[in-house]
Every structure is written in structure tokens, then in C-alpha cells.
N, C-alpha and C positions, 0 to 999 in steps of 0.2 A: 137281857143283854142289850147295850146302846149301842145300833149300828151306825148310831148319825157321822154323817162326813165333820173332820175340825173347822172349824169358823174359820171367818179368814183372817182372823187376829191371833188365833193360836199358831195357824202356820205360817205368819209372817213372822212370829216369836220363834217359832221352828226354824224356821230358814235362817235366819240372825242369828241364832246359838250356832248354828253349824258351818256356817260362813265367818261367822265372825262380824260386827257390828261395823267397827273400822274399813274393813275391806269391801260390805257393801254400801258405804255412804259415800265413804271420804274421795275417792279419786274420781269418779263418775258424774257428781255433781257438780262439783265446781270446775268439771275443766270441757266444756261447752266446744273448745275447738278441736279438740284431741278424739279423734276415732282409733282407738285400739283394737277393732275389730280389721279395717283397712292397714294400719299401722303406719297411721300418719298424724298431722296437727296444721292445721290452717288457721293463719292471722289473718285476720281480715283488713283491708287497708284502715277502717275508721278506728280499729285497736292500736295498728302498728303509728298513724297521725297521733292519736293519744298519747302513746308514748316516749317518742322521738319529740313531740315539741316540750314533753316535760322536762327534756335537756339543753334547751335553749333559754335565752341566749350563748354561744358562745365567741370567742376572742382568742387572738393569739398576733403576738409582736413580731415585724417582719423587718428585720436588718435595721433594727433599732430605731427605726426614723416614723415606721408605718403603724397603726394599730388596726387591724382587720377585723369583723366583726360581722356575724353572721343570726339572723333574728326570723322570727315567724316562718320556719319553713314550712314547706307545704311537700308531703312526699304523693308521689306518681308511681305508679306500677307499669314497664313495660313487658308484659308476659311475651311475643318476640323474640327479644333481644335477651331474655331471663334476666334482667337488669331495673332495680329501684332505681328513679328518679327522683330529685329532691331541688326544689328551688325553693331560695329564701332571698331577704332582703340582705344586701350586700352594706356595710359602712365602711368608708378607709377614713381615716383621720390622719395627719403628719401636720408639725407646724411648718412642714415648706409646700404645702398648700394655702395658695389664697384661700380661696372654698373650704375652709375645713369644717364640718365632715363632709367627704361624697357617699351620696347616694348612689345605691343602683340593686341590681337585680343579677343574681346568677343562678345560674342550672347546672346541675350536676347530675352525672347517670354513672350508677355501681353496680357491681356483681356484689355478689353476697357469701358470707363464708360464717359456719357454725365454728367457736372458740369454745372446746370442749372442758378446759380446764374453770373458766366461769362459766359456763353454761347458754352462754349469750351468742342470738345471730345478728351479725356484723356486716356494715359498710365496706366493703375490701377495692380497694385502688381507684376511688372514685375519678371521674375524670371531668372536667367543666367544660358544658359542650357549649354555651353560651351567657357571656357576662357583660352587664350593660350599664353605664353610666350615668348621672343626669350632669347638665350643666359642665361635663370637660369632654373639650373636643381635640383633635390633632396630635400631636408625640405626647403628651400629657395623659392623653386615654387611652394610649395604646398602653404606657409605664405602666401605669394605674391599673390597668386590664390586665396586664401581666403577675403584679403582684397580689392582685386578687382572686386571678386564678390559681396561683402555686400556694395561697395561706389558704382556701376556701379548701384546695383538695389535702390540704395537712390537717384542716378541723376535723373533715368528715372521714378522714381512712381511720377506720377503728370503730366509730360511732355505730355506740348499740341500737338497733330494733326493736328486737324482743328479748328481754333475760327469761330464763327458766329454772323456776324454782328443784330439787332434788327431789321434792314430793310431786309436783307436775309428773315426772318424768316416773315415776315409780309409780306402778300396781301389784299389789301384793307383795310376791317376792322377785320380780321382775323388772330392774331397771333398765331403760330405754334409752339410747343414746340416738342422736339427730345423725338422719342420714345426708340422703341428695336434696338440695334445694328448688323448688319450683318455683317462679313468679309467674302468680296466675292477673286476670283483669282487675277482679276485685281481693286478689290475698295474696299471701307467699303460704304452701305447701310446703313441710317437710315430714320427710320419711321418717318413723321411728324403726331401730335396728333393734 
């Protein structure tokens, strides 16, 4: 009679027939920020910069005269205030500017909100805490500062962070919906429910 214990290749063949092949590879590997055991997901900021600057540049027309434009941002995590930070380079262009294009730089800080029907965490009611010019000075930068703050914070209310795929979110037979948001030093946390 063979008393010997099974190799460790038969009972890793073991384990796989009885689990299932799918369900021991597929969610646990590839998803590096997701602890299902805590029942959470952490983006790390160098992930969440990855992805956000994949949707720039972007533009939008303001009272038909202006073109606004927003380029290389750079996001900031204020764990604090639970609020992303996001500064990029600012252009205004209008032909009733001598100077056309101005330069300059704005800052933005948002709260953040899960949009459950695309799956995506979101930029929500960003507000411009600081926007700065080169080259215009006096009623001219103030105008200009004005309308680069109210197009800068129409770009960014909505602007995705992170999307999540339906497979992300799924183990086994258990899908995960995104809870409460954290903005940590280096990530944003979210709860899975």
C-alpha cells in the first residue's frame, strides 16, 4: 500500500479542479491595489497622475470671444481636507488680446465622488484656489483670472481619476460596489460594499 503524501503538483491540480481555475488566478493577480480581505482599493497617486494626464489636453469656449485650455497637470493629494489637488498649465487665447495666447498656471482642489453607473471616481465641484498670469497685469488680469477660473472649474467637474472595470470589481460570485472615499498622503482609499 502507497502511504506517500501527493506532490505538490498534484495538489495544486487538486486545488484548481475544486476551486476552479478562473476564480483562483483571475481577480487576485491583476488587481495589486484591491484588498478584499479589508474591503477596500487603494490608488496610488503615481497610478491616479498616469491616468488623469492621459486625458489631457483639454479646452472649452467661453462666451464665444475666449478659448481656455488646460495642459500637463500635475495632481496633489490633500489627505486633511479629503480633497485632490490638481494644477496645470492654464492658456486663454481671444483675438481681443494683444498677447494672444496668455500664459499662466492654475490650482484647483476637489472633493471626490464614485459615479456608480460608469464605474468611474470623479472630480466633483472643483474650485480654483489660485490662478496666475504671465505678462497681464491690472483690469486685464483680473478679467482674465476670472474667466479662467469659472472655464478651468467647468473642465475639471466631472473629470475621471480612476475608471473600474466590472471584472475589477467582481470576485467569484460577489460584486463590489465603491463605498466611502479617503484621500490618503500618497492614494485615495475606497471602501468596497
Amino acid at each position: 500500500m502507497n502511504l506517500r503524501p501527493p506532490s505538490p503538483t498534484s495538489r495544486r491540480r487538486m486545488l484548481q479542479a475544486l476551486l476552479g481555475t478562473a476564480a483562483l488566478q483571475a481577480p487576485f493577480a491583476a488587481l495589486a491595489g484591491f484588498n478584499f480581505f479589508t474591503s477596500e482599493y487603494t490608488a496610488s497617486r503615481d497610478e491616479l497622475q498616469a491616468m488623469i494626464a492621459k486625458r489631457f489636453p483639454v479646452a472649452e469656449r467661453y462666451a464665444e470671444i475666449f478659448m481656455v485650455g488646460l495642459r500637463d497637470p500635475q495632481l496633489g493629494l490633500d489627505a486633511g481636507a479629503n480633497r485632490a489637488a490638481l494644477t496645470a498649465t492654464l492658456t486663454i487665447a481671444s483675438p481681443l488680446l494683444a498677447a494672444s495666447p496668455v500664459q499662466g498656471v492654475v490650482s484647483m482642489s476637489s472633493a471626490l465622488r464614485y459615479d456608480a453607473p460608469t464605474r468611474t471616481l470623479r472630480l466633483d465641484h472643483p474650485k480654483s484656489e489660485r490662478l496666475e498670469l504671465q505678462g497681464v497685469e491690472g483690469r486685464d488680469a483680473e478679467r482674465l483670472q476670472k474667466v479662467g477660473s469659472i472655464v478651468a472649474q467647468e473642465l475639471l467637474q466631472g473629470q475621471v481619476l480612476r475608471s473600474f472595470t466590472a471584472d475589477e470589481l467582481t470576485v467569484g460570485r460577489k460584486t463590489y460596489e465603491i463605498g466611502d472615499i479617503t484621500v490618503q498622503d500618497n492614494g485615495i482609499k475606497v471602501q468596497l460594499k
